[in-house]
Structure formats: structure tokens, C-alpha cells
C-alpha positions as CSV (number, residue, x, y, z in Angstrom):
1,X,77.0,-31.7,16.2
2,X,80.3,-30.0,14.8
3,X,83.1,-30.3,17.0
4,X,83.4,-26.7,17.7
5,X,79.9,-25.9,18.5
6,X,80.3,-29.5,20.9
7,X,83.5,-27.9,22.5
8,X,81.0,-24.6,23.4
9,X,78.3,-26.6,25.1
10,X,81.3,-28.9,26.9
11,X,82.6,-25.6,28.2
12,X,79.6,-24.2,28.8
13,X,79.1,-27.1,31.2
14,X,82.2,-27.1,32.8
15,X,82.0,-23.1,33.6
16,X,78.4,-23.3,34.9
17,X,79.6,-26.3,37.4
18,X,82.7,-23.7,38.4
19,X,80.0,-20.8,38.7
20,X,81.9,-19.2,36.2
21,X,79.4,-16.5,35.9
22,X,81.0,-14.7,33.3
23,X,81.8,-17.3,30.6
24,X,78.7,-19.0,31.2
25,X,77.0,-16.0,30.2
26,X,79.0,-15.7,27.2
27,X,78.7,-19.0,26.1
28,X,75.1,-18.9,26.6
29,X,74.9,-16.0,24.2
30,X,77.2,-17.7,22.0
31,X,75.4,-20.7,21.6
32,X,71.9,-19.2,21.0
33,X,73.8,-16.8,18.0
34,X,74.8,-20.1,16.4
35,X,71.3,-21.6,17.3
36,X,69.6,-19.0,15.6
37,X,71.8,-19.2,12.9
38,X,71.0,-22.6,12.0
39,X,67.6,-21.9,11.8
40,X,67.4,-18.7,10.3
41,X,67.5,-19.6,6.6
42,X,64.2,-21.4,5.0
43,X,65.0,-25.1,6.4
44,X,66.7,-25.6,9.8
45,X,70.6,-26.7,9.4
46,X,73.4,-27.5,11.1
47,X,76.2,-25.0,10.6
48,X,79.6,-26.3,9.7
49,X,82.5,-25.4,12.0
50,X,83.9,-22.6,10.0
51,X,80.1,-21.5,10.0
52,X,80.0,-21.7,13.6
53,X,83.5,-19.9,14.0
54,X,82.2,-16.9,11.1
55,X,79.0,-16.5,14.6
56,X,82.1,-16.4,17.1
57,X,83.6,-14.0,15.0
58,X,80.5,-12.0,14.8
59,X,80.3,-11.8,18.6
60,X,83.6,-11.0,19.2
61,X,83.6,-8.2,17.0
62,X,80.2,-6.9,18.6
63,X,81.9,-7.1,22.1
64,X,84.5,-4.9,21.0
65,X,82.0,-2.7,19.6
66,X,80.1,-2.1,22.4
67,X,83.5,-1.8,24.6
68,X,84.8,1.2,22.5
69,X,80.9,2.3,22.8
70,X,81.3,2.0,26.9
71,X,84.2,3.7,26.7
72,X,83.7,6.5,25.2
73,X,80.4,6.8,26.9
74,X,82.5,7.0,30.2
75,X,81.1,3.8,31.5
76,X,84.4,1.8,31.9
77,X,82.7,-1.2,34.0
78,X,80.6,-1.8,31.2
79,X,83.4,-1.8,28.5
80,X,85.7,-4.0,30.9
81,X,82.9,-6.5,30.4
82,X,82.9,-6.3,27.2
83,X,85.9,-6.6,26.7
84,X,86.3,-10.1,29.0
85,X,83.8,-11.4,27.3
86,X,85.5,-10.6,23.9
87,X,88.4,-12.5,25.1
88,X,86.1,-15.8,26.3
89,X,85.4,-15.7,22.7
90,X,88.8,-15.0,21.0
91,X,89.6,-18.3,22.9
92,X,87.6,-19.9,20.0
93,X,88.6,-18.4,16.9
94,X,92.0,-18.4,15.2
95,X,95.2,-16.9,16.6
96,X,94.4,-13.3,15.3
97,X,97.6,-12.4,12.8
98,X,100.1,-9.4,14.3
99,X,100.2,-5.9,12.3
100,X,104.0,-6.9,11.0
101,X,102.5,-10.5,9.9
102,X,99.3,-8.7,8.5
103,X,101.5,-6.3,6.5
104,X,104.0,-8.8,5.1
105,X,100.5,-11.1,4.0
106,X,99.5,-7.7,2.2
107,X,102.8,-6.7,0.6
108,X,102.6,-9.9,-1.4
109,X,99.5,-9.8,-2.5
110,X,99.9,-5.8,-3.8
111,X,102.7,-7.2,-5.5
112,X,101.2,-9.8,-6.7
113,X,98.3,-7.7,-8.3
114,X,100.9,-5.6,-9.6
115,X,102.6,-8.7,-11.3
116,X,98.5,-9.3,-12.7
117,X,99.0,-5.9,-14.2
118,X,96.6,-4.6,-11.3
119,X,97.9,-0.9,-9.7
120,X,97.2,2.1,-7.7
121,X,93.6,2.8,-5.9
122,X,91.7,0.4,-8.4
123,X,93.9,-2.2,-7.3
124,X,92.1,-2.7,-3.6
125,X,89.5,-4.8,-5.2
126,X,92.0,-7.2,-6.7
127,X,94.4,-7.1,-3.4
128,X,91.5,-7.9,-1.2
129,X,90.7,-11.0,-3.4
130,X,94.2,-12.3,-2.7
131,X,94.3,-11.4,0.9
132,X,90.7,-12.6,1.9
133,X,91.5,-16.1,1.6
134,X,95.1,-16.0,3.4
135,X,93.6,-14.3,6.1
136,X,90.6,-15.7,6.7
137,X,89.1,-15.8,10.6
138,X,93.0,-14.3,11.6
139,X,92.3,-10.9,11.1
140,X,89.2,-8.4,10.7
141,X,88.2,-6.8,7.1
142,X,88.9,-3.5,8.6
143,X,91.7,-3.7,9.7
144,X,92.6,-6.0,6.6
145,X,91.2,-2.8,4.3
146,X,93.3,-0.3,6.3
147,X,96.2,-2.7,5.4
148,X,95.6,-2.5,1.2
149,X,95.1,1.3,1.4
150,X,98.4,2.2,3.4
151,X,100.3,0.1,1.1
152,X,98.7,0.9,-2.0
153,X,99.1,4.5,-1.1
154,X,102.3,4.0,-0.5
């Protein structure tokens, strides 16, 4: 068993013995997302730990999701869960990188496109390949995209 996905089920113990109701539930989810991950494909497999933190990642962002969904539905209990249980989860991933950090990450690589003879709106492409790996798990491809254009624009 991968450490990470071992660290889940530990937890998951630990907040079922407190009656933490809450995480429980979102560990529960968690774990059955990675489960059916690693037997999704043609043969059954166990999923590495950057596998198993790409499901967290999933879950998160489908948390978030459904809070903004809550939200603007004008169900605000709903979204509040979401949103807790988002959090549980971000508890698992990578400290997510701040806009300014985000930006300076992205200002490199435009300029380092720009070096690779790369420039204006056909650069995304060649930006993103930069940035995808320096970011990896710390920030989401939206917002990562959103990043490119402004500064591209720019």
C-alpha cells in the first residue's frame, strides 16, 4: 500500500473512533475514488502516491465545484459542507502556491518561451509546457491558464 493512501485509511480510523462524522465521510469517499481507480483500467493496480494525490486532487476540485454550485443555488448549508470537506482533503495534497508565487513561476517561463523564440497568443502552448511541471499538484490548470493569458496579454 502506498504511504499516502496508508495515511488515508490510518486517519480514516482515527476519525471514525473520534466520531468525526465529517472526515470520516470524506475519507470514505476518498478512499473508494482511489479504489476504483485502481481497478478501473483492464488489470487491477495499485496506484502510486502521486496517482493517489492526482484522485485527491480530483475530489477536492469536485468539492469546490459543487460549493460554488450550492452557492449560487442559495443553499449555503450545502456549500459550507462542501467546502469543509474540500479542506479535509487539501490536508492531503501539496501546499497550493499563492497568486504572487503563481505569477513569478509564470513570468519565467513566458520569458523563457520568449528566449525559445516562442511569443504572443501561440505561445500558451509552449508556456504551459514549462509551467505544468513546476507546478504540478500546487496549483489548478485553471487557474494556471488564467495565469499564461494575463501575462501573455500583457
Amino acid at each position: 500500500m502506498t504511504t499516502l493512501k496508508f495515511r488515508l485509511h490510518d486517519d480514516l480510523t482515527t476519525a471514525i473512533k473520534a466520531r468525526d462524522e465529517l472526515r470520516s465521510a470524506t475519507l470514505r469517499l476518498t478512499l473508494s475514488a482511489i479504489a476504483y481507480e485502481e481497478t478501473a483500467g483492464k488489470s487491477a493496480r495499485e496506484l502510486s502516491d502521486d496517482e493517489v494525490q492526482k484522485v485527491i486532487a480530483r475530489e477536492a476540485k469536485k468539492r469546490r465545484e459543487a460549493a460554488d454550485a450550492f452557492d449560487k443555488g442559495g443553499r449555503a448549508d450545502s456549500a459550507e459542507r462542501e467546502r469543509a470537506e474540500g479542506e479535509v482533503l487539501a490536508e492531503y495534497l501539496p501546499k497550493q502556491l499563492s497568486d504572487e508565487e503563481l505569477t513569478a513561476i509564470v513570468a519565467d517561463a513566458v520569458a523563457e518561451a520568449k528566449a525559445g523564440g516562442a511569443e504572443g497568443p501561440r505561445a500558451m502552448g509552449a508556456v504551459m509546457k514549462i509551467v505544468n511541471p513546476k507546478v504540478a499538484g500546487r496549483a489548478e490548470g485553471g487557474r494556471v491558464a488564467a495565469a499564461v493569458k494575463s501575462l501573455l496579454a500583457g
